[in-house]
Chimera marker file (.cmm) of the C-alpha trace (Angstrom):
<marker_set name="trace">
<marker id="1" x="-6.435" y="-36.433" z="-33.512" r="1" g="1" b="0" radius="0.5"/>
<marker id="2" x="-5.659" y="-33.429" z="-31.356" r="1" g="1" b="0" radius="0.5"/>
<marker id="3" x="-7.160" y="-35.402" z="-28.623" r="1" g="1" b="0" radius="0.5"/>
<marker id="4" x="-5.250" y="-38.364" z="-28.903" r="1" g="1" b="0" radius="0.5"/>
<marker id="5" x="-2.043" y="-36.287" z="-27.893" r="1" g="1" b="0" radius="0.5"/>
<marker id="6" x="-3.650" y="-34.137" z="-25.303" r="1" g="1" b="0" radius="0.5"/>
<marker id="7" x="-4.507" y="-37.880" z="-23.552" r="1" g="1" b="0" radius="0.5"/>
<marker id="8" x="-0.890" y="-39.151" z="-24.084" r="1" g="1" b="0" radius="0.5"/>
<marker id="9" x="0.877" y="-36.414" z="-23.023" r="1" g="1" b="0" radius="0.5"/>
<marker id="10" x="-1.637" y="-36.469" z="-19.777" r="1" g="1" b="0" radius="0.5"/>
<marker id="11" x="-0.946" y="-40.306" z="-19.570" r="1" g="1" b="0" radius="0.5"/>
<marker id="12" x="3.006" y="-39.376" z="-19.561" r="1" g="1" b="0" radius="0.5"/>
<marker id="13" x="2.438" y="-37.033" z="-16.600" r="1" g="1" b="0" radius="0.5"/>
<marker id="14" x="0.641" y="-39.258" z="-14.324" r="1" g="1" b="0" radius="0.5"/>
<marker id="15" x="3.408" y="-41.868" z="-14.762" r="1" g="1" b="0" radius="0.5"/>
<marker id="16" x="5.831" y="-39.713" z="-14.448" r="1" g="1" b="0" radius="0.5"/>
<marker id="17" x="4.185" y="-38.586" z="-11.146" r="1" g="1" b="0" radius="0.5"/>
<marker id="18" x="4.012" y="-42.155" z="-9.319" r="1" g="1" b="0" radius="0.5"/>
<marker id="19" x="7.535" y="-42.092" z="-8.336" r="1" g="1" b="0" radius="0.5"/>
<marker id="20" x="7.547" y="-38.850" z="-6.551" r="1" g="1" b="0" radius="0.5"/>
<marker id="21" x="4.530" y="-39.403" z="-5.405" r="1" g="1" b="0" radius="0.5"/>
<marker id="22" x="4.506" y="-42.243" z="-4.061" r="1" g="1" b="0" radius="0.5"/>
<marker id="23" x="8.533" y="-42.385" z="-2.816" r="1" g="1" b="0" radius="0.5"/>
<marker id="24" x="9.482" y="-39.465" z="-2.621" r="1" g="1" b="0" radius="0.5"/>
<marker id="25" x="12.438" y="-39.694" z="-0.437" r="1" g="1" b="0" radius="0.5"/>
<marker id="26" x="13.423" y="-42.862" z="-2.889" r="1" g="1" b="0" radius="0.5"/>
<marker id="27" x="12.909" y="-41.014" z="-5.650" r="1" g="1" b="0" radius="0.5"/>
<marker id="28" x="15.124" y="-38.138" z="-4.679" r="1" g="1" b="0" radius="0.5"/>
<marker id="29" x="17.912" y="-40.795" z="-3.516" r="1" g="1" b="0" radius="0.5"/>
<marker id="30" x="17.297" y="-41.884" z="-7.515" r="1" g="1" b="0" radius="0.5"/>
<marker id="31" x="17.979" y="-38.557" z="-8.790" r="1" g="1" b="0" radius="0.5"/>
<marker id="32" x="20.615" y="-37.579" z="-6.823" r="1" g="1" b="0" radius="0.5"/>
<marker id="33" x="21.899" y="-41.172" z="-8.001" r="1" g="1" b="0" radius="0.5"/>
<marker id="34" x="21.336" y="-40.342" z="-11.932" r="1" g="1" b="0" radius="0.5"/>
<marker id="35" x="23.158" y="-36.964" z="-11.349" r="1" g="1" b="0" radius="0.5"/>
<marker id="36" x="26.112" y="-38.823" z="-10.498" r="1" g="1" b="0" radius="0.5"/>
<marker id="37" x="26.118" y="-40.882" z="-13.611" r="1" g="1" b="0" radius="0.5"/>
<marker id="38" x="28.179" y="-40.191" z="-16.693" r="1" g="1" b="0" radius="0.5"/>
<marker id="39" x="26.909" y="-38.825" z="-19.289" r="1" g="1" b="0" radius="0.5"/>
<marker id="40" x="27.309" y="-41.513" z="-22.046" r="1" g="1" b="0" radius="0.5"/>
<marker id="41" x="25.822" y="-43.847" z="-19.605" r="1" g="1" b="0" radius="0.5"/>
<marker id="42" x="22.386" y="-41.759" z="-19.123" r="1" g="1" b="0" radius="0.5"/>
<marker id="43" x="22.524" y="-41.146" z="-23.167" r="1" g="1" b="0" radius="0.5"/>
<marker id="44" x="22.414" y="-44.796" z="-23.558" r="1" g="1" b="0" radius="0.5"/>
<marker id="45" x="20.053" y="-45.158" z="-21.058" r="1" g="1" b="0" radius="0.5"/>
<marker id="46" x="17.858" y="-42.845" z="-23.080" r="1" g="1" b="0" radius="0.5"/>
<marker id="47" x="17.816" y="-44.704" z="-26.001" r="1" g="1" b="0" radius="0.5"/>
<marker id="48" x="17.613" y="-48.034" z="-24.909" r="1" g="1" b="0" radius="0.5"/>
<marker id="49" x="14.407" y="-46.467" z="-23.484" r="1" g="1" b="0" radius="0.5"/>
<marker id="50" x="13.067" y="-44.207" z="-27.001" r="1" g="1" b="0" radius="0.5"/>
<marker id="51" x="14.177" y="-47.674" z="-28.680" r="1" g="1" b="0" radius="0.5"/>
<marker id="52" x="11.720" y="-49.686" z="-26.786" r="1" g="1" b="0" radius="0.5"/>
<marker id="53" x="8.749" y="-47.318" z="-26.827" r="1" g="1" b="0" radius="0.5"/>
<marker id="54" x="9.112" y="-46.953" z="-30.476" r="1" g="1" b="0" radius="0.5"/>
<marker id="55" x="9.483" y="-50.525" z="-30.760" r="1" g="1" b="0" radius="0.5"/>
<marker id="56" x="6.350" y="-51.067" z="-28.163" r="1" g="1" b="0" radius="0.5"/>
<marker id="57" x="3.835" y="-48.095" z="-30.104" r="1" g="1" b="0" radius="0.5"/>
<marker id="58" x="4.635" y="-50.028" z="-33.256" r="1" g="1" b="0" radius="0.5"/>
<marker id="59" x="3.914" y="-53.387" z="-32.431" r="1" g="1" b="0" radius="0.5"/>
<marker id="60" x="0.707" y="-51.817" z="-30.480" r="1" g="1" b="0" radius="0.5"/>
<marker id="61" x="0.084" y="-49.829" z="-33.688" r="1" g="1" b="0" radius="0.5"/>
<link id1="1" id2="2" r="1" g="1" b="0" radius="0.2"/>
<link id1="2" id2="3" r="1" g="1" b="0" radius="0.2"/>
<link id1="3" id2="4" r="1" g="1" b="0" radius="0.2"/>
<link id1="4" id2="5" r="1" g="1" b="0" radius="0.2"/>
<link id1="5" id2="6" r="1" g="1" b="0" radius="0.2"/>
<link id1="6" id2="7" r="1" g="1" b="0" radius="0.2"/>
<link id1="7" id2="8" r="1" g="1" b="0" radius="0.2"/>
<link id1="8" id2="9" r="1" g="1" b="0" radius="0.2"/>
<link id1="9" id2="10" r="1" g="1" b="0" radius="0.2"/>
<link id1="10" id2="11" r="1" g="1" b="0" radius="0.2"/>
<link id1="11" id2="12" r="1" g="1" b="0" radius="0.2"/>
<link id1="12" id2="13" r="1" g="1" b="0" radius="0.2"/>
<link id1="13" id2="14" r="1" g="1" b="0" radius="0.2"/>
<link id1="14" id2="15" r="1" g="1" b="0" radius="0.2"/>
<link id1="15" id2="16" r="1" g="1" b="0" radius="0.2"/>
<link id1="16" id2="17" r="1" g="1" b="0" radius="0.2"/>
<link id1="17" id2="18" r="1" g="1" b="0" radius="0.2"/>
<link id1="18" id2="19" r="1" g="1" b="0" radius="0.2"/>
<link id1="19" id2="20" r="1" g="1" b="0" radius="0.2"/>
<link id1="20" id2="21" r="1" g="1" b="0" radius="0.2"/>
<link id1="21" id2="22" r="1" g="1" b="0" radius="0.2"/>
<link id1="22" id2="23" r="1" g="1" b="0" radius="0.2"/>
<link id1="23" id2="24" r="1" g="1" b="0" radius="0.2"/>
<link id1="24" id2="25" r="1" g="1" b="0" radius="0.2"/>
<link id1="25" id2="26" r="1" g="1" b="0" radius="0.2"/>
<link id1="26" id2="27" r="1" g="1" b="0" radius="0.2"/>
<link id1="27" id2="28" r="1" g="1" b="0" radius="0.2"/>
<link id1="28" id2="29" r="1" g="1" b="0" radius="0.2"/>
<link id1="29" id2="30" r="1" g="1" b="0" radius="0.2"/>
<link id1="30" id2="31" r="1" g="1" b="0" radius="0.2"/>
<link id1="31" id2="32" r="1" g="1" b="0" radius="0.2"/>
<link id1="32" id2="33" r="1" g="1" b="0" radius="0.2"/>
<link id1="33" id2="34" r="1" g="1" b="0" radius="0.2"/>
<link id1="34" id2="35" r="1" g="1" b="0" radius="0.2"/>
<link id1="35" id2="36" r="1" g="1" b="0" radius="0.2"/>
<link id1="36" id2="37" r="1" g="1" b="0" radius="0.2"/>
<link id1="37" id2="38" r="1" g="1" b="0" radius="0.2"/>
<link id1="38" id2="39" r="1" g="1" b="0" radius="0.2"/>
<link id1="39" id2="40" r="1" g="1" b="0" radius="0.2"/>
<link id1="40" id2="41" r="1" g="1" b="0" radius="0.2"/>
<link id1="41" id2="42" r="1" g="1" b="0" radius="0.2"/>
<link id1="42" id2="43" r="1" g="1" b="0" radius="0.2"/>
<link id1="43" id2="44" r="1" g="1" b="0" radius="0.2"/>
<link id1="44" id2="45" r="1" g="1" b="0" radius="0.2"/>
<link id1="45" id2="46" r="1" g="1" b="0" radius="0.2"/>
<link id1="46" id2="47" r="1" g="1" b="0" radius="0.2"/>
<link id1="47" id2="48" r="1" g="1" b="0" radius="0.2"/>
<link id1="48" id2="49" r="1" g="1" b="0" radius="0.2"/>
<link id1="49" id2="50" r="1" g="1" b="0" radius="0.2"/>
<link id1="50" id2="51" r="1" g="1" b="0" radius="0.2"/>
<link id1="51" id2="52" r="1" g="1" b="0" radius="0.2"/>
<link id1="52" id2="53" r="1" g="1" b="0" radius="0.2"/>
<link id1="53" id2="54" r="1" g="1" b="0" radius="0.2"/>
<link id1="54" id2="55" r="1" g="1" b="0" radius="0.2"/>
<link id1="55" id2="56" r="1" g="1" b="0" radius="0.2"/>
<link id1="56" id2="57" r="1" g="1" b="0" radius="0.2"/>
<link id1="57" id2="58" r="1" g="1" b="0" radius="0.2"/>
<link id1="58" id2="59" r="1" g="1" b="0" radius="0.2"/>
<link id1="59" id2="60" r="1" g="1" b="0" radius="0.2"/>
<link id1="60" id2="61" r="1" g="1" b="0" radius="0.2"/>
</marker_set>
């Protein structure tokens, strides 16, 4: 079971590593972008986004 999360969490990490990556002047322009944002709107952003993983790992589950 250990081994299930060590793979996940090195799933997250290349994913999370496309952007810059890949873009990274984009993804810096994003950033800079999401800095500017209000708070409440990035805390909704965040769930919207935990909502529909949880929703996603269920249904895969």
């Amino acid at each position: 079971m250990q081994l299930d999360w060590i793979k996940l969490i090195a799933l997250v990490l290349i994913v999370e590593a496309i952007g810059p990556f890949l873009f990274p002047q984009k993804w810096q322009k994003y950033l800079a972008q999401m800095a500017r944002m209000p708070t409440e709107h990035l805390r909704m952003v965040g769930a919207i986004l935990l909502a529909t993983g949880t929703i996603i790992l269920w249904l895969a589950g």
